[in-house]
C-alpha positions in Angstrom: 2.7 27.4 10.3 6.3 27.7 10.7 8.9 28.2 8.7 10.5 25.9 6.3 12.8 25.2 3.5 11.6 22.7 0.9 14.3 20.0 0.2 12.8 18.2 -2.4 9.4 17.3 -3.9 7.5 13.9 -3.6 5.3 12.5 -6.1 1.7 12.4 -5.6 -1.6 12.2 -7.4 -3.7 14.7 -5.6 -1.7 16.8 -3.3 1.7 18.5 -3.1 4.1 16.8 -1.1 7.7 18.5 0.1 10.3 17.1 1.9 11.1 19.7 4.4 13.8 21.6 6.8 12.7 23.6 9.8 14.7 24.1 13.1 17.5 21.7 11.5 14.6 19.1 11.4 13.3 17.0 8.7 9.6 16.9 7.7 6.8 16.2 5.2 4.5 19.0 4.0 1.6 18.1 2.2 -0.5 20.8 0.6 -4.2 20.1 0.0 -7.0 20.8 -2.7 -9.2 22.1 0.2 -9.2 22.8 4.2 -11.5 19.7 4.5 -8.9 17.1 3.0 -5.5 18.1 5.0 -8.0 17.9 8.1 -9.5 14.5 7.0 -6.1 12.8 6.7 -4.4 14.5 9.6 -7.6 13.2 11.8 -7.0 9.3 11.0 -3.2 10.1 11.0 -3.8 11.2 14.2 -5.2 8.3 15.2 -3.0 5.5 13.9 0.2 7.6 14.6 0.1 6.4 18.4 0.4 2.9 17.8 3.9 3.9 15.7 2.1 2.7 12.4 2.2 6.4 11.0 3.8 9.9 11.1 3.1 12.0 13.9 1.0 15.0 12.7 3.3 18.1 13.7 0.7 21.1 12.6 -1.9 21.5 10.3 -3.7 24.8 9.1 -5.6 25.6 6.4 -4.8 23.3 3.7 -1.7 22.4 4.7 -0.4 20.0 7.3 3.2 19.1 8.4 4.5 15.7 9.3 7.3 13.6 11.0 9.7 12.5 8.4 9.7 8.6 8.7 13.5 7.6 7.7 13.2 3.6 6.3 13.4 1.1 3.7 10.7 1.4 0.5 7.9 -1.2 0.9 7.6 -0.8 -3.1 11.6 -1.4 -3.2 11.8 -4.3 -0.8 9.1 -6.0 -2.5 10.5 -5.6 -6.1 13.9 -7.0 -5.1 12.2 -10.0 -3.5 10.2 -10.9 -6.5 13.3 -10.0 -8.8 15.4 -12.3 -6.0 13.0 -15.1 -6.0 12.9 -14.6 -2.2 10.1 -16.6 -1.1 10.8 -15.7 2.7 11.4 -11.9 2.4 8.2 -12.0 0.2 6.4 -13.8 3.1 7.6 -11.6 5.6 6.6 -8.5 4.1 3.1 -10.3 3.2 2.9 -10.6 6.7 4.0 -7.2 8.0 1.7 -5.8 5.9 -1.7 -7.6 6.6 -0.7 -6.6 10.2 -0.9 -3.2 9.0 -4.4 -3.5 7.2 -6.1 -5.2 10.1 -4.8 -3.0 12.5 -6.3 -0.4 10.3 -9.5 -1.8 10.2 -10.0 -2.3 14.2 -8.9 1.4 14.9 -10.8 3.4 12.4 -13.9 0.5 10.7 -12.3 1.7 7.8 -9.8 0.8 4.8 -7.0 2.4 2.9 -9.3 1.4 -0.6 -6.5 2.2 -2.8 -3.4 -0.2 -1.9 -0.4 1.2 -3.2 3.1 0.0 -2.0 5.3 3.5 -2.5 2.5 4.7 0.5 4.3 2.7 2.8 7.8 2.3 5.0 9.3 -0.3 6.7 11.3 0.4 9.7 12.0 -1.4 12.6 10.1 -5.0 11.9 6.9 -3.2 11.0 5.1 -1.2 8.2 3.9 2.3 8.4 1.8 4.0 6.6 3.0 7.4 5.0 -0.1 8.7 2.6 -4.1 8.1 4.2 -5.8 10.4 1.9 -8.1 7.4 0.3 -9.0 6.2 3.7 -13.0 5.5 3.7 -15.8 3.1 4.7 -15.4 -0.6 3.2 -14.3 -3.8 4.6 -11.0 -5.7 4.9 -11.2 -8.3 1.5 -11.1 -4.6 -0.5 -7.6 -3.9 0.8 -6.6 -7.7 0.4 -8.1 -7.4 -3.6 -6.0 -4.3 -3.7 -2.8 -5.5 -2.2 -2.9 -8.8 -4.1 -3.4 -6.6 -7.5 -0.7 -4.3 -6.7 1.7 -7.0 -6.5 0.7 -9.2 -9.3 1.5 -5.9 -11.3 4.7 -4.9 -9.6 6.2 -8.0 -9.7 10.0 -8.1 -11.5 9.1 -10.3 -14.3 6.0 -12.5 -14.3 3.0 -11.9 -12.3 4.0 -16.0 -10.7 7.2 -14.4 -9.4 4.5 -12.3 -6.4 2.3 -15.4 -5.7 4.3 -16.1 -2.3 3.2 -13.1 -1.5 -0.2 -13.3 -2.5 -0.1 -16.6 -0.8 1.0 -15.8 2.7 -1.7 -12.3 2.5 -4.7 -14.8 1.9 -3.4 -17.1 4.9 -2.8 -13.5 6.9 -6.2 -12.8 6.6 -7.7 -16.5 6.7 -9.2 -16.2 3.2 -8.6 -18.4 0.0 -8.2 -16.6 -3.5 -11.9 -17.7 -4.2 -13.3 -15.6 -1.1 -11.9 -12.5 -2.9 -11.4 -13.6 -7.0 -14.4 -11.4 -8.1 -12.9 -7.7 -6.4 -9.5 -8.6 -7.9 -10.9 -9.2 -11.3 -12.9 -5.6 -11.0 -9.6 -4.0 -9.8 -7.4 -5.7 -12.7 -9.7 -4.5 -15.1 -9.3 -0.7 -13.6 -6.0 -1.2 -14.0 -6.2 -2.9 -17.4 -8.6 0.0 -19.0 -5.4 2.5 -18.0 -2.3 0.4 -18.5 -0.2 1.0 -21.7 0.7 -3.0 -21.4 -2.3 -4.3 -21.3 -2.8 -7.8 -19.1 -4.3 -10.9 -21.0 -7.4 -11.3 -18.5 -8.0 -14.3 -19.5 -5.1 -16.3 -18.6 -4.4 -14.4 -15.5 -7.9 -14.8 -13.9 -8.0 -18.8 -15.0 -4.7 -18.5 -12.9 -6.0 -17.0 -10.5 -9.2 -19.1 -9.9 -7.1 -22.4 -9.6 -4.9 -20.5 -7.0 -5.8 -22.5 -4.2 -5.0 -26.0 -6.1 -2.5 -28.1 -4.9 0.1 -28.7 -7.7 -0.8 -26.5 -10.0 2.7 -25.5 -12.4 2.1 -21.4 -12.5 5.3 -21.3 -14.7 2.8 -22.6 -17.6 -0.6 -21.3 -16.7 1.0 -17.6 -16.7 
């Protein structure tokens, strides 16, 4: 692999991840438990990166692989300033980019990215991209759509009503109502819940929840 100088150092649960010079160039460097993961990930990366919904995978050997640096707006940041904003449309719009994302996921590889979360993903030029595919694996689309709707309800600035354009315009993105999908977000809330230092009242969000699809419902006092 060649050489590099390591700029700065990304978070991440299972791997190391650099951000990297080489040849006056920018890059991402992951380094991998194993051989068998940093192949695994640069495969599917591989795969999506030709559409323009992921990195280009530069080299990979051993358990390392290097990656184009994607320069663009924070999915994660974009979303908290539209909840904190009370942006309906720029919640919408990201809602929208993103189920594009999933779906298009889904036809290329049969398989989902299981573990939605938003830091994993860029938006740049009207679309989002996908930086991190290491929990790639067999399932079907309403697991990503439970994940994506849970990840907002907890990233919301303020109260978990302040996502539900969101959450609204992802169900419509992929045809579905809250009810086709309320038992996998209840599973993945309590994940979350078991691990959370603030814990959620259950209760009252899943009763939310479950009357999602009611016209007229006041979320402001059910929440």
């Amino acid at each position: 692999m060649r050489d590099y100088e390591i700029i700065s150092t990304l978070s991440s649960k299972v791997k190391t991840v650099c951000k990297v010079a080489s040849c006056g160039e920018i890059f991402i460097l992951k380094e991998y438990p194993t051989c068998e993961d940093a192949l695994k990930e640069a495969q599917i990366v591989n795969s999506v990166a030709m559409t323009g919904y992921a990195p280009k995978v530069i080299e990979c050997e051993g358990n390392k692989a290097l990656y184009e640096y994607i320069d663009g707006e924070s999915f994660y940041d974009s979303f908290r300033l539209a909840t904190m904003t009370d942006d309906a449309q720029s919640m919408e719009l990201l809602a929208t980019r993103l189920s594009i994302f999933l779906q298009m996921i889904y036809s290329l590889t049969d398989c989902v990215m299981k573990d939605i979360d938003f830091r994993n993903y860029i938006v740049k030029d009207g679309r989002v991209i996908g930086v991190d595919f290491s929990q790639v694996d067999n399932g079907m689309p309403y697991e990503d759509l439970a994940s994506a709707i849970v990840f907002a309800l907890i990233s919301s600035v303020g109260e978990y009503y302040d996502s539900f354009p969101f959450v609204q315009k992802l169900l419509e993105c992929f045809k579905l109502t809250m009810f086709d999908v309320i038992n996998e977000v209840k599973s993945k809330l309590e994940k979350v819940n078991a691990v959370a230092r603030d814990k959620i009242d259950m209760d009252m969000l899943i009763d939310a929840l479950a009357r999602f699809d009611e016209k007229g419902v006041d979320w402001r006092k059910l929440i």
